[in-house]
C-alpha positions as CSV (number, residue, x, y, z in Angstrom):
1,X,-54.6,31.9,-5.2
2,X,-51.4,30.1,-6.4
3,X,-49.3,29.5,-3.0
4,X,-45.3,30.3,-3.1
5,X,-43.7,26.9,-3.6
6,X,-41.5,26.3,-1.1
7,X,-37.6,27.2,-1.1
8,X,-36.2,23.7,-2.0
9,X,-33.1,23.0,0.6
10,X,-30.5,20.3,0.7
11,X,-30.9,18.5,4.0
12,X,-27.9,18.5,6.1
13,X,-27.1,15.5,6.0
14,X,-26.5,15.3,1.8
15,X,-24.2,18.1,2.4
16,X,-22.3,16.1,4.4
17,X,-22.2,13.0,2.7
18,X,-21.0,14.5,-0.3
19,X,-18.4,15.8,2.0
20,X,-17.2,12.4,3.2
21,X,-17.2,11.2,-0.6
22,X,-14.9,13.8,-1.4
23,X,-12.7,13.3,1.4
24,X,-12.9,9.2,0.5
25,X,-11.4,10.4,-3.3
26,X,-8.6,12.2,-0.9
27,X,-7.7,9.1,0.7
28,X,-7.3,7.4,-2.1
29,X,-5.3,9.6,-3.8
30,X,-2.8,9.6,-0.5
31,X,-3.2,5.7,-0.7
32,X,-2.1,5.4,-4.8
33,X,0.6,7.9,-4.2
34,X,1.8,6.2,-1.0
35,X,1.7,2.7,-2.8
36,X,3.7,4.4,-5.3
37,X,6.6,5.7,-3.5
38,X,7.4,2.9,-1.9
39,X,7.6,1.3,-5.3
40,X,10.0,3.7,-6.5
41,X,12.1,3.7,-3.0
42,X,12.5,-0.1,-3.5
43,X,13.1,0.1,-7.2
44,X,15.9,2.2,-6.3
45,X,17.1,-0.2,-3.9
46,X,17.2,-2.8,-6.2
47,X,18.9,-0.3,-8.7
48,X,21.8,-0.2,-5.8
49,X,22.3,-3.6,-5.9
50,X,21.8,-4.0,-9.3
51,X,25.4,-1.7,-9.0
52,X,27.3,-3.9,-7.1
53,X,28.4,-6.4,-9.4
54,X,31.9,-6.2,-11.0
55,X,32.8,-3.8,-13.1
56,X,29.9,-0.8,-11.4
57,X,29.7,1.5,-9.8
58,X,29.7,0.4,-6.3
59,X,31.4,-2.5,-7.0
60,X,34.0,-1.7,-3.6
61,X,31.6,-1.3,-1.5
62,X,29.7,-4.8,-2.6
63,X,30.4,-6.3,0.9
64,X,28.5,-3.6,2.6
65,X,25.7,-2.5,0.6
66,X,25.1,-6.1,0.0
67,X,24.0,-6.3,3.3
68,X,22.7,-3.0,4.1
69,X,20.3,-2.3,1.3
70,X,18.5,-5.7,1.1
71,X,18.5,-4.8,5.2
72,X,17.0,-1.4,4.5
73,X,14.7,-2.4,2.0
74,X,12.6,-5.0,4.2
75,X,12.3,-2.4,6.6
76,X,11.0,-0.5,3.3
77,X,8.5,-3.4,2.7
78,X,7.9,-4.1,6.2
79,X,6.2,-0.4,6.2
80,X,4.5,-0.6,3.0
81,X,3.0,-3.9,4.2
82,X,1.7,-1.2,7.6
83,X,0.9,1.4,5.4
84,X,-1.3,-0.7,3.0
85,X,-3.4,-1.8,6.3
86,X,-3.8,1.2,7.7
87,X,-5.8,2.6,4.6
88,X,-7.6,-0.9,4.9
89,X,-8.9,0.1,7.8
90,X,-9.2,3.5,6.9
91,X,-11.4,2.3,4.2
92,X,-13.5,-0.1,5.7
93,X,-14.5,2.1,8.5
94,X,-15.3,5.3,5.5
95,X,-17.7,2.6,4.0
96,X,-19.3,1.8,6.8
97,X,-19.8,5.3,8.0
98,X,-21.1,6.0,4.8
99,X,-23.3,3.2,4.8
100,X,-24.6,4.2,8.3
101,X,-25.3,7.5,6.5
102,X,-27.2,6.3,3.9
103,X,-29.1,4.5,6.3
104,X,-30.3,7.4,8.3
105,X,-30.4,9.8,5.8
106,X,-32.8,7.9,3.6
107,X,-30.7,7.6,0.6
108,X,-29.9,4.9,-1.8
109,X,-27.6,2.1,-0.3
110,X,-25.6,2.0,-3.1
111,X,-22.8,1.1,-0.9
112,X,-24.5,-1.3,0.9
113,X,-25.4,-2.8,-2.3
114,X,-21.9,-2.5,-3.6
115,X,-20.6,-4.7,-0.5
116,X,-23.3,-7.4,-1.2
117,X,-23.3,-7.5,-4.7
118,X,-19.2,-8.2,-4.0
119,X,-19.6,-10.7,-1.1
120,X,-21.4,-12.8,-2.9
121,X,-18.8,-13.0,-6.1
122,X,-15.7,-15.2,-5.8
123,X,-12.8,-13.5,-4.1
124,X,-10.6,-12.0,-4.3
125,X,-12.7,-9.2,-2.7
126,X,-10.1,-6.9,-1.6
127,X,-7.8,-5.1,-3.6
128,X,-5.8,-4.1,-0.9
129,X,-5.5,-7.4,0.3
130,X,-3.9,-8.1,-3.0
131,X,-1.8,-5.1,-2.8
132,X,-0.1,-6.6,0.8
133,X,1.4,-9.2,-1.5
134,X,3.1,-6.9,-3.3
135,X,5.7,-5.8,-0.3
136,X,5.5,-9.5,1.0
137,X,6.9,-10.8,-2.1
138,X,9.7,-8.0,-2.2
139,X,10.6,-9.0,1.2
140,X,11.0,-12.5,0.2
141,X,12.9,-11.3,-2.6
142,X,15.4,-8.9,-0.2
143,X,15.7,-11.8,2.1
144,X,16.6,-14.3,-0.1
145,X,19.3,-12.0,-1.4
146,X,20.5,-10.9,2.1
147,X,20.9,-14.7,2.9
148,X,22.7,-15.1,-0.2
149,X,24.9,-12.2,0.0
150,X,25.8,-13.0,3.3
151,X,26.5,-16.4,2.6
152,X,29.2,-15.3,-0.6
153,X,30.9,-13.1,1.7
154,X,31.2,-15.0,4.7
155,X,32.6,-17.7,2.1
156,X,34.9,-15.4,0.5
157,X,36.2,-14.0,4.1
158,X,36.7,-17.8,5.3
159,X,38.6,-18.4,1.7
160,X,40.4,-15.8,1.6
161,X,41.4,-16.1,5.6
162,X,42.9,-19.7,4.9
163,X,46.6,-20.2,3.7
């Protein structure tokens, strides 16, 4: 008379979308804690600098780590700009693997949704495309003072050259 219900299983598939979900929280973890050492790395930097001026600690070895350490941190930046559009990537192909998922595993588009819902508001879009400007504008920065510091100490050797 009254039939077994069936055993209720998760499809495949829901196993391993919640899978990539988790591992999309992972990357963005890696991605904030990236962001933020090279925030700190060029904070220290500018710390150095910040070290140079008469009367500090480092102020003998001005000439050099006046170049140096504006040097080293574009290259700093010049990573952190790489880094940042990497997980861009890294992101926009998750999303559209998870969307492709959603697709064909009959689920709620919630991320397609998401990506409409967000095209059709005003940009900025992106985070991360707002997080390149970050490094850009501390490159600008380093570069400005490289070209500054060089100019002072070429000026100083040429003065101080002269009778």
């Amino acid at each position: 008379m009254n039939e077994p219900l069936p055993a209720l299983t998760t499809p495949p598939y829901l196993e391993q979308y919640k899978a990539y979900l988790a591992d999309l929280g992972n990357i963005g973890t890696r991605y904030a804690t990236s962001n933020g050492f090279y925030l700190s790395v060029v904070t220290a930097l500018l710390g150095i600098l910040a070290l140079t001026k008469v009367g500090e600690a480092f102020v003998g070895s001005q000439a050099y780590l006046a170049v140096v350490v504006p040097i080293f941190a574009i290259m700093v930046c010049w990573i952190w700009l790489k880094t940042i559009a990497y997980y861009d990537n890294l992101f926009a192909a998750k999303f559209t693997v998870l969307r492709a998922m959603e697709t064909d595993g009959q689920l709620f588009k919630i991320y397609e949704l998401e990506k409409k819902t967000l095209d059709e508001r005003a940009p900025p879009r992106s985070m991360l495309k707002n997080d390149r400007r970050v490094p850009l504008l501390l490159m600008g920065l380093f570069v400005i003072v490289l070209v500054y510091m060089l100019s002072y100490t070429l000026l100083n050797l040429v003065c101080k050259v002269q009778p």
